[in-house]
C-alpha positions in Angstrom: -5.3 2.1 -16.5 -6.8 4.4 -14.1 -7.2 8.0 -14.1 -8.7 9.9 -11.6 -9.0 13.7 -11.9 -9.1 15.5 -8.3 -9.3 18.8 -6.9 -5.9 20.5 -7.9 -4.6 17.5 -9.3 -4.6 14.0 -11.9 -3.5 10.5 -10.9 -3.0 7.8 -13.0 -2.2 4.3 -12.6 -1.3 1.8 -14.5 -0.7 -0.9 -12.3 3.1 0.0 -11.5 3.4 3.1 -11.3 1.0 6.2 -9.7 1.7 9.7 -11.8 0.3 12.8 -10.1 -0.1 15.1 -12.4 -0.4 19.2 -11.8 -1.6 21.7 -14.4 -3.4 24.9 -14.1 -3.5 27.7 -11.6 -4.7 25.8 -9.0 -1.6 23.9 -9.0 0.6 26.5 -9.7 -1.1 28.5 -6.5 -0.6 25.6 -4.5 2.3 22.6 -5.2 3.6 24.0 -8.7 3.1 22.5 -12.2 4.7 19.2 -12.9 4.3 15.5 -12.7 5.6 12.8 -10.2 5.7 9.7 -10.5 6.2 6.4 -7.8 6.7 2.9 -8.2 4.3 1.2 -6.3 7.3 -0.6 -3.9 8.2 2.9 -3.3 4.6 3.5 -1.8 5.1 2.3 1.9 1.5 3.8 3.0 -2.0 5.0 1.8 -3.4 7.8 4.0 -6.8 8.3 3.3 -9.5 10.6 4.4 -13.3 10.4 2.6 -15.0 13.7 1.7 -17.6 14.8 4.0 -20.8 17.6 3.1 -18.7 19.9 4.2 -15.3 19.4 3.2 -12.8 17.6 0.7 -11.0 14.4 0.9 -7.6 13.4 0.1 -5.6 10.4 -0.7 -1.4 10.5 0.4 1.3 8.5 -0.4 4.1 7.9 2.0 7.3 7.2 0.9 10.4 6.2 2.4 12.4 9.5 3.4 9.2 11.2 3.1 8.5 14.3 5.3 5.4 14.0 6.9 3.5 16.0 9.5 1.5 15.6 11.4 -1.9 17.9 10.7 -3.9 19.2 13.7 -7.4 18.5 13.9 -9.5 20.4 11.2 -6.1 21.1 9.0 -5.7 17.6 7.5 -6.9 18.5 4.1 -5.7 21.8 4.2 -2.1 20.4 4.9 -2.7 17.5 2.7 -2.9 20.2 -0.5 0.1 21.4 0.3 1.8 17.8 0.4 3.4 17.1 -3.2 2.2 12.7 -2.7 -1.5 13.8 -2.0 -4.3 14.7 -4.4 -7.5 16.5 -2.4 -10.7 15.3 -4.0 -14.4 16.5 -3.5 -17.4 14.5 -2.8 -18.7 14.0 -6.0 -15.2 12.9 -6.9 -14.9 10.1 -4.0 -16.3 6.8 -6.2 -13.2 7.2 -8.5 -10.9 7.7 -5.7 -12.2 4.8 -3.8 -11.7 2.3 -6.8 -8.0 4.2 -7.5 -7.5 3.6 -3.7 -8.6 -0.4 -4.1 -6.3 -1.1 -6.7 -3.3 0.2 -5.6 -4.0 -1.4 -2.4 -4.1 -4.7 -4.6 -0.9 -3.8 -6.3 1.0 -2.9 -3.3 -0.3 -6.1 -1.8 0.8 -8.1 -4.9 4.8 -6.5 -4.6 4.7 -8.2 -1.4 2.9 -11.8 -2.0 6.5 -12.8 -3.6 8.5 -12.1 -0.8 6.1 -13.4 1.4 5.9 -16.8 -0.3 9.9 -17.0 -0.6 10.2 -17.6 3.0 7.6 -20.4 3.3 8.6 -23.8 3.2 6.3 -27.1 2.1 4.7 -29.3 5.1 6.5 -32.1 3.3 10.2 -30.1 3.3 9.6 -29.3 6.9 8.4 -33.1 7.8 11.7 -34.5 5.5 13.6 -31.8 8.1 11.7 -33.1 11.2 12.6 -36.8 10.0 16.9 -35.7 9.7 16.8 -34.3 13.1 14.9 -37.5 14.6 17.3 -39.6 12.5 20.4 -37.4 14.1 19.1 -38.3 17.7 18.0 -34.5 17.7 14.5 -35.1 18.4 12.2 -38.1 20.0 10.2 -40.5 18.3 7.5 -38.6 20.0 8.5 -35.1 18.8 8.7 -35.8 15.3 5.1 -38.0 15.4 3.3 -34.9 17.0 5.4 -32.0 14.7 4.3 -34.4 11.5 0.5 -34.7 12.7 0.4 -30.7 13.2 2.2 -30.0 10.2 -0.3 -32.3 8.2 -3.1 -31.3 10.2 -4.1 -34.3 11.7 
């Protein structure tokens, strides 16, 4: 489980779910007290901006039906503390960030692998399909030799 602890606001994540987490005036000047909390298939996109010398980072979530707008240039992290998905972090803060950022990249990437994998057929299914279609007059001797030999990477 990580918890990061940000300029006006707490994330944790424990490899589902990411809880930001508001307490204090800060957040009570800004977003308002309170907690939310996202599943990480609801998490669409990471928006990310590293702190500088001079001013703060931030990490956002999108979300699907999310509201978001588009900052001008030198408002980003202004608009992003205003944004109930984003957490604005300092410079010294950043390390913790980046390692919060890398694994919910990883389990966001992970939600997806399954799905990915579902649609993916064997070489050998797709050479048993070749070989029905060439038996069905479909497809030429020739066809099925050379679809086998790519398939098998030969």
């Amino acid at each position: 489980m990580l918890n990061v602890d940000g300029y006006g606001g707490q994330i944790q994540f424990d490899g589902l779910y990411v809880t930001i987490t508001r307490k204090g005036f800060l957040a009570r000047a800004t977003r308002g007290k309170g907690e939310k909390r996202l599943h990480i298939s609801q998490i669409t996109a990471v928006q990310w901006k590293p702190a500088g010398w001079a001013v703060n980072g931030y990490i956002q979530f999108t979300i699907p039906g999310g509201n978001e707008v588009r900052s001008r240039a030198g408002r980003q992290t202004t608009d992003a503390a205003k944004d109930e998905n984003s957490v604005v972090f300092t410079k010294g803060q950043q390390p913790e960030f980046e390692k919060l950022r890398a694994a919910i990249d990883e389990a966001i990437a992970q939600q997806h692998a399954p799905q990915a994998l579902a649609g993916q057929v064997s070489a050998a299914e797709e050479v048993a399909r070749l070989a029905q279609l060439r038996d069905q007059g479909v497809i030429t001797e020739e066809d099925f030799q050379g679809a086998k030999r790519r398939l098998l990477g030969l």
